[in-house]
C-alpha positions as CSV (number, residue, x, y, z in Angstrom):
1,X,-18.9,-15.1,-19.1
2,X,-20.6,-17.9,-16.4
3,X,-20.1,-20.9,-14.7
4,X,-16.7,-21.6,-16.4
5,X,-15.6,-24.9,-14.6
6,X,-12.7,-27.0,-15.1
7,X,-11.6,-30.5,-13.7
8,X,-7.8,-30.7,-14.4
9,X,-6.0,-33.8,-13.6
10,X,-2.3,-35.0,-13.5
11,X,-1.0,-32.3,-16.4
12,X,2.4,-33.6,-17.2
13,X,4.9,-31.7,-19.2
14,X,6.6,-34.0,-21.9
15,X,10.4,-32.3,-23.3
16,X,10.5,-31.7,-27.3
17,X,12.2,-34.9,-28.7
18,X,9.5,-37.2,-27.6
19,X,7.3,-36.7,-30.7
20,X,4.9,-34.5,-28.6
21,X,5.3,-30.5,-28.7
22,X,6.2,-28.9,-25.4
23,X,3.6,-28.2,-22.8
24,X,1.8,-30.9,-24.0
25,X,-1.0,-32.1,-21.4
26,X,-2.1,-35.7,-22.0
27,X,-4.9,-36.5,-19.2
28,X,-8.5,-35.1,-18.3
29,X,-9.5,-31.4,-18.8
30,X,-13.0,-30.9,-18.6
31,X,-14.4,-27.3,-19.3
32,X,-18.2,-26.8,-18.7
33,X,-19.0,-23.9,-20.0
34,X,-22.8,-22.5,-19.1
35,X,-24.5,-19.6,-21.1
36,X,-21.0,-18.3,-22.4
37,X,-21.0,-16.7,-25.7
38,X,-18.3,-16.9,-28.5
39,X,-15.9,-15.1,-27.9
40,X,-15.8,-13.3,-32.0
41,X,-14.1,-10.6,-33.0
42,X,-17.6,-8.5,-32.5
43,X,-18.1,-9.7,-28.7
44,X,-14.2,-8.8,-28.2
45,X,-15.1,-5.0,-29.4
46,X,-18.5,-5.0,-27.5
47,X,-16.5,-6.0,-24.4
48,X,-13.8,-3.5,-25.1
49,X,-15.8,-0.5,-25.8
50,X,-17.8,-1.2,-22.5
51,X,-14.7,-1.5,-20.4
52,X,-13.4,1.8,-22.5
53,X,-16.9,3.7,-21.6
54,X,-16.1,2.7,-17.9
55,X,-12.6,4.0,-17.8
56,X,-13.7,7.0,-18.8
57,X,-16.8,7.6,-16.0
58,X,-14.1,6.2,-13.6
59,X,-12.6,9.7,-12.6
60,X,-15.8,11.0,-10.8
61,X,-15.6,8.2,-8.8
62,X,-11.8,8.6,-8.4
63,X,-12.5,12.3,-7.1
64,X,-15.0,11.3,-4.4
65,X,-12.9,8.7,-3.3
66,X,-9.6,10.8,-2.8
67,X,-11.8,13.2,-0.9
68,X,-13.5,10.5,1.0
69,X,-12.6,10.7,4.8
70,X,-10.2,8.4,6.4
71,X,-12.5,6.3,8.8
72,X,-10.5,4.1,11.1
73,X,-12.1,1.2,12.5
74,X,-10.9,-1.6,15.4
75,X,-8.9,-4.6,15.7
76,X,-5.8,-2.5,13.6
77,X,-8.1,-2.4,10.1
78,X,-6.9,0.7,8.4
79,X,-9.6,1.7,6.4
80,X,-13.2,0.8,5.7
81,X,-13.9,-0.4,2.2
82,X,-13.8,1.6,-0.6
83,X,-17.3,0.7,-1.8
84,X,-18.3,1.8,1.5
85,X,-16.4,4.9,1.4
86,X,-18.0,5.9,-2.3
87,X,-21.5,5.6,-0.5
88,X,-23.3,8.4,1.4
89,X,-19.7,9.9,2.1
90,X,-19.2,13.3,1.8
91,X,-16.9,15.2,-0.1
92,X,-14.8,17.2,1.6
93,X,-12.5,20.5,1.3
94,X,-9.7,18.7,2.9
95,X,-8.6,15.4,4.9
96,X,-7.4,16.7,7.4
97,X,-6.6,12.8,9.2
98,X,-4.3,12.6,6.5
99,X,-0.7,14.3,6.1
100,X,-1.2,14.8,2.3
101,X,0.8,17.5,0.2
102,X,-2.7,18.9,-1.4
103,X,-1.5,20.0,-4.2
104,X,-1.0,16.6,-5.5
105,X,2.6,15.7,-7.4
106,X,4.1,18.0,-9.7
107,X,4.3,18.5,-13.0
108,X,8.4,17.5,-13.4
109,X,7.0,14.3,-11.2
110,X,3.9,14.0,-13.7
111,X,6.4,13.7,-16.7
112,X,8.7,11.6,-14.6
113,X,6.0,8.9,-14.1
114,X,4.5,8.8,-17.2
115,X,7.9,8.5,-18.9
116,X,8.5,5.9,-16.9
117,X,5.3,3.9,-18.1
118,X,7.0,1.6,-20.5
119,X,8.9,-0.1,-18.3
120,X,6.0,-0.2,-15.7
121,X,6.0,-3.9,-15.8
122,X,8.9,-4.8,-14.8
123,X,10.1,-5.3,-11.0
124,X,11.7,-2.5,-10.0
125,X,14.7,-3.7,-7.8
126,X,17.1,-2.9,-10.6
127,X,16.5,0.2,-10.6
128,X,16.8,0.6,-6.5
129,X,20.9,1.3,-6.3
130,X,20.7,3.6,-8.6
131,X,18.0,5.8,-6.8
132,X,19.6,4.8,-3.4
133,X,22.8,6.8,-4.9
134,X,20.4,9.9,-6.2
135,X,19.1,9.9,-3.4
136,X,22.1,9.9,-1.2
137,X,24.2,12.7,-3.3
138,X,21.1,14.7,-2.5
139,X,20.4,14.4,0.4
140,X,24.5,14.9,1.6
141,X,24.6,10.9,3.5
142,X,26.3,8.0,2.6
143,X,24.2,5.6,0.8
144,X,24.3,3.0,3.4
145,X,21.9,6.0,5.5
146,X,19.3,5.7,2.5
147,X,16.5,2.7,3.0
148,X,13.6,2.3,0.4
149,X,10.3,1.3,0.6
150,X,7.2,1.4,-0.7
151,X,5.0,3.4,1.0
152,X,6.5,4.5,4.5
153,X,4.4,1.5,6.4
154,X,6.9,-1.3,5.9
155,X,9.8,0.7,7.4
156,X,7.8,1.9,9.9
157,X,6.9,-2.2,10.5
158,X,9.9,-2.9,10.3
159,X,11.1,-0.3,12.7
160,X,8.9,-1.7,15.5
161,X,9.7,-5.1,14.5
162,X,13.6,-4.6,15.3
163,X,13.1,-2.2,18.6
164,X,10.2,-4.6,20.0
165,X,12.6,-7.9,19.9
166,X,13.4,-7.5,23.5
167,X,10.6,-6.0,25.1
168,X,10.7,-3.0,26.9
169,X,8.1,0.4,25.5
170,X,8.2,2.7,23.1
171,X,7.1,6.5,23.9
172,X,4.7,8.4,21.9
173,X,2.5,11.4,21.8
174,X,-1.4,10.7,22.2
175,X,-3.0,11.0,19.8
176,X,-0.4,11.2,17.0
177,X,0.3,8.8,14.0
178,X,0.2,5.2,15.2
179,X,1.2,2.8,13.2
180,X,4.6,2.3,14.6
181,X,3.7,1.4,18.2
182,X,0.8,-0.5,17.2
183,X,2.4,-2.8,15.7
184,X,5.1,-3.1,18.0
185,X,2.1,-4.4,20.5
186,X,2.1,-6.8,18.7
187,X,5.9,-8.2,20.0
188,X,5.4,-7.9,23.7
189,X,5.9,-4.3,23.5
190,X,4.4,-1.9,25.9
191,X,3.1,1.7,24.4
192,X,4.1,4.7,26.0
193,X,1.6,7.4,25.7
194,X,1.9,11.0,26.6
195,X,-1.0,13.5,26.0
196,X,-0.7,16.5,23.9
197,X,-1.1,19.8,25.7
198,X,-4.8,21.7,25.9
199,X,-3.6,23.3,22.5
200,X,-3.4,20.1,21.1
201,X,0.9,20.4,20.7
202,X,3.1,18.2,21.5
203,X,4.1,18.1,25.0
204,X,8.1,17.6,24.6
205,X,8.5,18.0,27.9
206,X,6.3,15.1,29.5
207,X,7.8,12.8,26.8
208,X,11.4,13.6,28.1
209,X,9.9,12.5,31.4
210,X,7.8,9.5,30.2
211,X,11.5,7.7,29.1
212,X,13.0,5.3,31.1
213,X,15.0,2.3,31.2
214,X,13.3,0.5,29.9
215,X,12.4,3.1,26.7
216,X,13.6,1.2,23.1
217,X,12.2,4.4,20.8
218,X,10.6,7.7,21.1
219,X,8.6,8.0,18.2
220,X,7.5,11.5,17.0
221,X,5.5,12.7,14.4
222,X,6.2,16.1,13.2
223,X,3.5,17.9,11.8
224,X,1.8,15.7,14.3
225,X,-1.0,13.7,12.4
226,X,-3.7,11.7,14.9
């Protein structure tokens, strides 16, 4: 399908018991439609069968991605694109920038998920009291303890967010996972950040020394992960 182009002007919606059905639109719509072809019932199966054939070669490509390295770049961009990453990267054995459980999800999580598929659609935050609950019984805390997200980098955001409102620093290994105290740079916050030892561990000690009055958080990341 090219150059679809529309000019749409002053669409007014009209309620049933003026004569008109609802959703009627009474001013200009222009399409201009160049080189596009009916859209029949054989296009539609051309089409689909394509986009089926394409699904299917996807996985190789899906592979060489997950084993793609994680490049960081400057200026707090987390990743270089994935069309970049699928280029002349190699694959590799392990990521070992990334705290990943290799052996992927298990099978009792597999089932889980795809169980779950038919009601993939729909917004999950009814569903979040009752996991919040699950998760707390578990886990031996009162629900109140339990905070979800998706993904661990809006809590982590969030983290810096609330400890950064007044200033001060934040204490971390160096290197170590930095997604916290970056972004609490970004709130006048100063960063903290103590070297690992020549075995590349971290140096508990020189942290306990590095906090001061000034100190809002100590942030560490066990396994460490640079």
């Amino acid at each position: 399908m090219q150059g679809l182009q529309a000019n749409v002007t002053n669409i007014h919606l009209f309620p049933d018991n003026d004569g008109r059905k609802n959703g009627t639109c009474t001013n200009n719509i222009k399409p201009k439609l160049n080189n596009m072809a009916p859209m029949n019932r054989r296009n539609w199966l051309k089409a689909s069968t394509l986009l089926t054939g394409g699904l299917a070669l996807a996985p190789a490509a899906w592979n060489k991605l997950e084993a793609a390295p994680a490049n960081r770049i400057a200026g707090g961009e987390r990743f270089i694109s994935d069309a970049e990453l699928l280029g002349d990267a190699p694959v590799l054995k392990a990521r070992l920038s990334a705290n990943e459980n290799p052996f992927g999800p298990s099978e009792k999580a597999k089932l889980a998920i795809t169980g779950a598929m038919a009601a993939s659609y729909q917004y999950g935050f009814m569903g979040n009291r009752q996991l919040v609950q699950k998760i707390a019984a578990r886990e031996k805390v009162d629900p109140d303890m339990v905070l979800l997200g998706a993904g661990s980098t809006p809590i982590l955001h969030a983290t810096a967010i609330h400890y950064s409102r007044n200033g001060g620093n934040i204490v971390t290994a160096d290197p170590s996972y930095a997604d916290l105290p970056e972004h609490a740079t970004n709130f006048n916050t100063k960063w903290v950040k103590v070297p690992l030892t020549a075995e590349y561990k971290l140096d508990l000690d020189a942290i306990e020394k590095a906090i001061d009055a000034e100190t809002k958080l100590v942030c560490i990341c066990n396994p460490n992960n640079p």
